[in-house]
C-alpha positions in Angstrom: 23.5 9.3 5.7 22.9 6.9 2.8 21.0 10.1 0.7 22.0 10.3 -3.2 21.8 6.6 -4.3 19.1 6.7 -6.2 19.4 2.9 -8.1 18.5 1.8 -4.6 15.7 4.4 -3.8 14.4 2.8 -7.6 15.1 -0.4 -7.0 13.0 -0.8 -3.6 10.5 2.1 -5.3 9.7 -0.1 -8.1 9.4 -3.1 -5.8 6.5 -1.8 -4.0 5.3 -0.7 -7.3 5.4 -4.0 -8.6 3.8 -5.9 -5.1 1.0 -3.3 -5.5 0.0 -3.8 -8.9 0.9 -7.5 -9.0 -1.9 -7.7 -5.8 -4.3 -5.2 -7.5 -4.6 -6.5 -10.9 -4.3 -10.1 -10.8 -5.0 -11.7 -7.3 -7.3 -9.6 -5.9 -10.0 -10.1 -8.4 -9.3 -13.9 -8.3 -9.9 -14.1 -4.4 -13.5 -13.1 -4.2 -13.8 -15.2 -7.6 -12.1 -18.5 -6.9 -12.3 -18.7 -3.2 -15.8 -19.7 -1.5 -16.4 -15.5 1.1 -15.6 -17.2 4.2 -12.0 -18.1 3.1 -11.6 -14.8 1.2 -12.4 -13.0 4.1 -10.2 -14.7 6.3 -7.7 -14.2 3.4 -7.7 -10.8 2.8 -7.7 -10.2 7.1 -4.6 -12.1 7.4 -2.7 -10.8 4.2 -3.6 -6.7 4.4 -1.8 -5.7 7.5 1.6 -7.6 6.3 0.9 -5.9 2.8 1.0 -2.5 4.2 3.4 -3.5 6.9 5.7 -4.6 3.9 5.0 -1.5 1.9 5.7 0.7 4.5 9.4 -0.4 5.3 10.0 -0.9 1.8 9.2 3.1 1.5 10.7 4.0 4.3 14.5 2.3 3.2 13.8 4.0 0.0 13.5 7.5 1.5 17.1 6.8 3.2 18.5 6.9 -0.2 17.1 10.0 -2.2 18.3 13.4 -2.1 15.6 15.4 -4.7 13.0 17.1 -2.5 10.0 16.3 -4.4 10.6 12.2 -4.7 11.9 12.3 -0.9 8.0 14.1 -0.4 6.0 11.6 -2.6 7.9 8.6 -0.9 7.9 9.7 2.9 4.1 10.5 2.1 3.3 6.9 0.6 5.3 5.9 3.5 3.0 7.9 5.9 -0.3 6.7 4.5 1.0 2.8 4.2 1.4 2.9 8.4 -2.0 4.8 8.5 -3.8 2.0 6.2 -1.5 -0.3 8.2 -2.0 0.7 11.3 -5.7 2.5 11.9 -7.4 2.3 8.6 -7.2 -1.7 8.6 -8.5 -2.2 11.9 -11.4 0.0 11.8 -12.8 -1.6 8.3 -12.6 -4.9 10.3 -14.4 -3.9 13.0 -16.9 -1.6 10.7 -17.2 -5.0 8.9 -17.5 -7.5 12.4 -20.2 -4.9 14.1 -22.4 -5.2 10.9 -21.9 -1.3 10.4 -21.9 -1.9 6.1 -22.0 2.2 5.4 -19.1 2.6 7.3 -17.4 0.0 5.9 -18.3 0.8 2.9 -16.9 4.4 3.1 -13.8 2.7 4.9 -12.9 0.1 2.2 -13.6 3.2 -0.1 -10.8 5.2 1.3 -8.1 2.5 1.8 -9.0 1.9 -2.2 -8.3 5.6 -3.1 -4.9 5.5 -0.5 -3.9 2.7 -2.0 -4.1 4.1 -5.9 -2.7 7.6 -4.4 0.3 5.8 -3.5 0.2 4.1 -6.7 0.6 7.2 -8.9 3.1 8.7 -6.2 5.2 5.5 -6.9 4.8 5.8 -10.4 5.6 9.1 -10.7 8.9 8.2 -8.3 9.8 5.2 -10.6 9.4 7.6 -14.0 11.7 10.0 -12.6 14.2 8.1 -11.1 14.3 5.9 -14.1 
């Protein structure tokens, strides 16, 4: 339908790219930091799901646009694992977190941290060859 226009698939690639390391590098250490926990929790609830929400779209539109098998893979996974972290993930490390359950949240925070640099190298790799 829209396959083999790959400045978009870059341009919306890149963007999610660029919202993920933006978010990963310079504001999230300066929540816990600045903000007194109680805001910061409320904080980081209220911004994750429209964060994953945003990344998954934007993944999603990107896929519409590429043709090579191996960036269509990389981009419909990120896509996949944004509505997982979105959708199931996010919910069950606040309620890990609400019930007092701290190994579970623990191991849950753990695994949206490893999903959420996975994607980052998919993108990059996605970005570098579409580039």
């Amino acid at each position: 339908m829209y396959a083999d226009y790959p400045n978009i698939a870059l341009i919306l690639c890149a963007a999610a790219l660029g919202i993920m390391l933006f978010f990963s590098v310079l504001v999230a250490p300066g929540i816990f930091k600045h903000l007194p926990i109680e805001w910061a929790a409320v904080y980081v609830r209220q911004f994750f799901p429209k964060y994953y929400a945003f990344l998954a779209f934007t993944t999603v539109l990107a896929s519409l646009f590429l043709v090579d098998s191996l960036l269509l893979t990389l981009v419909i996974a990120c896509s996949g694992l944004f509505f997982y972290s979105w959708l199931i993930l996010t919910p069950q490390v606040n309620r890990a977190k609400d019930t007092g359950r701290h190994k579970a949240f623990h191991y849950l925070h753990l695994l949206s941290v490893a999903i959420n640099f996975l994607n980052m190298i998919a993108l990059i790799i996605v970005v570098w060859r579409l580039a």
